[in-house]
C-alpha positions as a printed Julia matrix, in Angstrom:
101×3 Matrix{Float64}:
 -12.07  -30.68  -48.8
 -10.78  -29.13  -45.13
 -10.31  -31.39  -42.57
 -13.4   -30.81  -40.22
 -11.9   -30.83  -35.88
 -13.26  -32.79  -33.81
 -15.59  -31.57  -30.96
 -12.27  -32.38  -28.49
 -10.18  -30.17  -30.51
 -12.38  -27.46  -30.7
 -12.51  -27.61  -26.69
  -9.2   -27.83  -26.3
  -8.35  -24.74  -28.47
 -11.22  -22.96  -27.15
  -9.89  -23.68  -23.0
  -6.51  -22.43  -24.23
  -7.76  -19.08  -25.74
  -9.89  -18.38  -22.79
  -6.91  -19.49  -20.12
  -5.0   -16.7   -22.37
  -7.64  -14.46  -21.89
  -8.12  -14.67  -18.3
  -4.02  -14.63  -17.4
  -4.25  -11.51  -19.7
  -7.02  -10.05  -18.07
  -5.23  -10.75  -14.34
  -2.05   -9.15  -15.86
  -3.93   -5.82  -16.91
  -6.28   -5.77  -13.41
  -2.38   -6.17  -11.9
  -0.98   -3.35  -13.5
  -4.07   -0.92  -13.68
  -3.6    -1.81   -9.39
  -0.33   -1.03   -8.99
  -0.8     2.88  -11.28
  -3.86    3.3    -8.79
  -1.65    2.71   -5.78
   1.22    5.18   -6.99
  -0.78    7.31   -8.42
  -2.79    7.35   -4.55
   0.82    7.26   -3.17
   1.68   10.51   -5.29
  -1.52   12.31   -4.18
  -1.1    11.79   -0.39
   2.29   11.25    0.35
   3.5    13.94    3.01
  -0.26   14.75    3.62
  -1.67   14.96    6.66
  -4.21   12.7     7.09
  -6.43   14.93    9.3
  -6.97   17.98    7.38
  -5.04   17.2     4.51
  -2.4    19.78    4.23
   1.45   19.42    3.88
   3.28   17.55    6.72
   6.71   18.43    7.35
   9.41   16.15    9.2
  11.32   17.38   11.97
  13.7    15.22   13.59
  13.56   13.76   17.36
  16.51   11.89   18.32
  16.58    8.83   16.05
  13.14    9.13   14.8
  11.91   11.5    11.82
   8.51   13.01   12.9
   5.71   14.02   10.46
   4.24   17.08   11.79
   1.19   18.96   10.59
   1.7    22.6    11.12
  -2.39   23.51    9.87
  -4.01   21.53   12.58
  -1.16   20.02   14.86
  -1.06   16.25   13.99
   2.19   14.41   15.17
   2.21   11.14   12.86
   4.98    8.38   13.21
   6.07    5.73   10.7
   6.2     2.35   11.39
   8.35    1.17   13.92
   9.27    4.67   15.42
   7.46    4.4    18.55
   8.81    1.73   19.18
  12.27    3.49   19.27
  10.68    6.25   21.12
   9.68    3.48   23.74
  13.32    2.3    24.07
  14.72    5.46   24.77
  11.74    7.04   27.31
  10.15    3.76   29.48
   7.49    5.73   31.27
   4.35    7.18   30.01
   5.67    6.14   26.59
   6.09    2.65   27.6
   2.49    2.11   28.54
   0.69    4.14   25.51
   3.05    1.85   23.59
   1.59   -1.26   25.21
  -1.8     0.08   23.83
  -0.67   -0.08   20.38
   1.53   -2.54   20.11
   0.43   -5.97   18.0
C-alpha cells in the first residue's frame, strides 16, 4: 500500500513548485522586456523624434550632432552639451544651467 504524505509535505512540495513557477515566470517577463526594448531600440534608433524621419550626424568639434534634415531638429546625446558648454561659456553656459541636473 503507498505511503500516503503528510499535509506538511504536500505544502512543502507544493511552495517549491510554485517558487519555480514564479522565478520562471520573472525570467520570461525579463526576457520578453529586454526583445521589447531592442526591438523599440531597432525601430527608432537614428529617428527623429519630432517628425520621425532619418537623423543624420554631422560633427561639431568634439561632439557628434543628430540633425533632422525633414523638419530641422538638432538633438544631442548625453553629456554633449555639456562639452559644448566647456568650449563656448556664454549663451551656452546659461541654457546649460537650465538643463543641467
Amino acid at each position: 500500500m503507498p505511503v500516503k504524505p503528510s499535509d506538511s509535505e504536500e505544502e512543502y512540495f507544493a511552495r517549491q513548485e510554485a517558487e519555480r513557477r514564479g522565478k520562471l515566470a520573472k525570467e520570461q517577463q525579463a526576457k520578453l522586456a529586454l526583445e521589447e526594448r531592442e526591438r523599440a531600440r531597432t525601430l527608432h534608433f537614428m529617428k527623429c523624434p519630432k517628425c520621425g524621419m532619418q537623423l543624420e550626424e554631422i560633427t561639431f568639434g568634439d561632439v557628434h550632432i543628430d540633425k533632422c534634415f525633414h523638419c530641422g531638429g538638432i538633438w544631442l546625446d548625453e553629456g554633449e552639451l555639456e562639452v559644448i558648454r566647456q568650449k563656448e561659456s556664454g549663451f551656452v553656459g546659461r541654457l546649460f544651467s537650465v538643463f543641467r541636473r
